[in-house]
C-alpha positions in Angstrom: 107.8 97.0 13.6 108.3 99.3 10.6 107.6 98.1 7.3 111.3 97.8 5.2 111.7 99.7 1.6 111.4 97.6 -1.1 115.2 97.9 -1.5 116.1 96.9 2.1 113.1 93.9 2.0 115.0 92.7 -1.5 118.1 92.7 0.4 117.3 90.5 3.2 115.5 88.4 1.1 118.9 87.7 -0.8 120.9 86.8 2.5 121.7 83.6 3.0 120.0 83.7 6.4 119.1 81.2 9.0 118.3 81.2 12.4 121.2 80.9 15.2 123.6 83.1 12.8 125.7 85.2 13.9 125.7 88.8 11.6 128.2 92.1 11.2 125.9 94.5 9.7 128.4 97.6 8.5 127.0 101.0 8.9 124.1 99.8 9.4 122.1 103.2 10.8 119.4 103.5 11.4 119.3 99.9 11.8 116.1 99.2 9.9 117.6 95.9 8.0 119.4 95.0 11.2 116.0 94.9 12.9 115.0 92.6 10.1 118.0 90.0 9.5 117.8 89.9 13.9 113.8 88.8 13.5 115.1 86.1 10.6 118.2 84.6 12.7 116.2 84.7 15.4 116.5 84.1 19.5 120.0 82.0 19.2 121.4 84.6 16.5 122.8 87.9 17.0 123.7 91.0 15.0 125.8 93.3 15.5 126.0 96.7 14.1 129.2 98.6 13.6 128.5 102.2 12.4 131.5 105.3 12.5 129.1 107.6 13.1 127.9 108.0 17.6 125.1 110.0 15.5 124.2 106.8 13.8 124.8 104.2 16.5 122.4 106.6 18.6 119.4 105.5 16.0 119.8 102.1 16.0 119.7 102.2 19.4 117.0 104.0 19.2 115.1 102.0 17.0 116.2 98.9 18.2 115.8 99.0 21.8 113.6 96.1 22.2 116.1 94.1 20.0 119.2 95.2 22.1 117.5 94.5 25.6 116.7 91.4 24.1 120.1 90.5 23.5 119.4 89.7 20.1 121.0 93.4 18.5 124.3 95.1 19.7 125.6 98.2 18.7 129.4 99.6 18.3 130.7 102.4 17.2 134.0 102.4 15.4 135.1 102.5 11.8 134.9 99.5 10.0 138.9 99.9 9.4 139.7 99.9 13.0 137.4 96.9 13.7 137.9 94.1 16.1 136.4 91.6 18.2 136.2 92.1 21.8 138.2 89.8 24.1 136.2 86.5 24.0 133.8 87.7 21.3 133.0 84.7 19.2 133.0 85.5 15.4 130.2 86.4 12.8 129.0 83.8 10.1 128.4 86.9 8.1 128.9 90.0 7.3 126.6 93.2 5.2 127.0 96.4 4.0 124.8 98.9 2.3 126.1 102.1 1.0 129.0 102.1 2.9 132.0 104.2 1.3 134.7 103.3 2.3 133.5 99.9 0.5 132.8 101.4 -2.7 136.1 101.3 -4.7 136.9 105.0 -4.0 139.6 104.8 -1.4 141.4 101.3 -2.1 143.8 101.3 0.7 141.2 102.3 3.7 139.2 99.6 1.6 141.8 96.7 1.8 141.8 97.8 5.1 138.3 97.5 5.6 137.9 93.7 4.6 141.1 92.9 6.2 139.4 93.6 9.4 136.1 92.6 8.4 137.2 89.0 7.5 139.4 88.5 11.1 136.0 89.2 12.5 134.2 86.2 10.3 134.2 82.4 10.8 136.7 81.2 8.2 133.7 80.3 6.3 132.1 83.3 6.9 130.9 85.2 3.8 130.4 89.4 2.9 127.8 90.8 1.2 127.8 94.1 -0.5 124.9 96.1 -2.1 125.2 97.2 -5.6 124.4 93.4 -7.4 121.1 92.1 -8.2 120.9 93.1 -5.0 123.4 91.8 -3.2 127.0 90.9 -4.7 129.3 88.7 -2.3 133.1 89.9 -1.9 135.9 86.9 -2.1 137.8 87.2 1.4 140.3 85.0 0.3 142.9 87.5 -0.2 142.6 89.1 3.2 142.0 86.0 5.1 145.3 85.4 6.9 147.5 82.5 5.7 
C-alpha cells in the first residue's frame, strides 16, 4: 500500500473511526485516504467514494482495485449535489471531504445543496467532516436533516 502524506495520515487519524462503519468519502480521487479509512473500518465496513469527475472515479478504481473486489471500497460517480442512495442502499455513519469546492463557502446555494443530500445519505446520527480545522472541522447537519 502507499504510504499517506502527512496531511491525509493527520486526517484519518482525526476520524472518529471504527471497524464495521459505514463511510461517504466526497471527491475522494485518487482514493488514497479511502484506501486508508477502508483498512481502519475494516472487513464489516465499507466506503464509498463519490467523486464528479469519471476522470477521478477511474483512479480510485484504479488504485483501489483490491479494496473494491474485496467489497470493502465502491466507487460512484455523480456530484455530491445530485447524490442519493441506491434502492436498498443502507446509509453511512459518516461522511468526509477534502478540498472539495463546492463545500468551501464559495457557491452557498450548490452548497446547501450539497449537505442537504449528504445528510439524507447519513444515519441520523451520522456526522460530516470537513478539512480546513486542526485538521478536520465537523459540519452541524441539523439544519438540513429533514424534520
Amino acid at each position: 500500500m502507499t504510504s499517506l502524506s502527512p496531511r491525509l495520515a493527520a486526517i484519518a487519524d482525526a476520524l472518529p473511526l471504527r471497524p464495521g462503519l459505514r463511510v461517504l468519502e466526497v471527491g475522494g480521487a485518487p482514493g488514497a485516504a479511502a484506501r486508508e479509512v477502508a483498512r481502519r473500518v475494516g472487513a464489516a465496513g465499507h466506503v464509498l467514494v463519490v467523486d464528479r469527475s469519471a476522470e477521478g472515479i477511474a483512479l480510485v478504481e484504479r488504485a483501489a482495485a483490491a479494496e473494491i473486489a474485496a467489497g470493502r471500497l465502491g466507487v460512484r460517480c455523480v456530484a455530491v449535489e445530485d447524490l442519493a442512495l441506491a434502492p436498498g442502499e443502507a446509509p453511512y455513519d459518516l461522511a468526509l471531504a477534502v478540498r472539495v469546492g463546492v463545500l468551501d463557502g464559495r457557491h452557498p446555494a450548490r452548497e446547501a445543496q450539497a449537505l442537504r443530500r449528504i445528510a439524507d445519505a447519513l444515519t441520523p446520527g451520522g456526522r460530516l467532516f470537513l478539512d480546513g480545522g486542526s485538521p478536520l472541522r465537523e459540519v452541524d447537519l441539523g439544519p438540513y436533516r429533514p424534520r
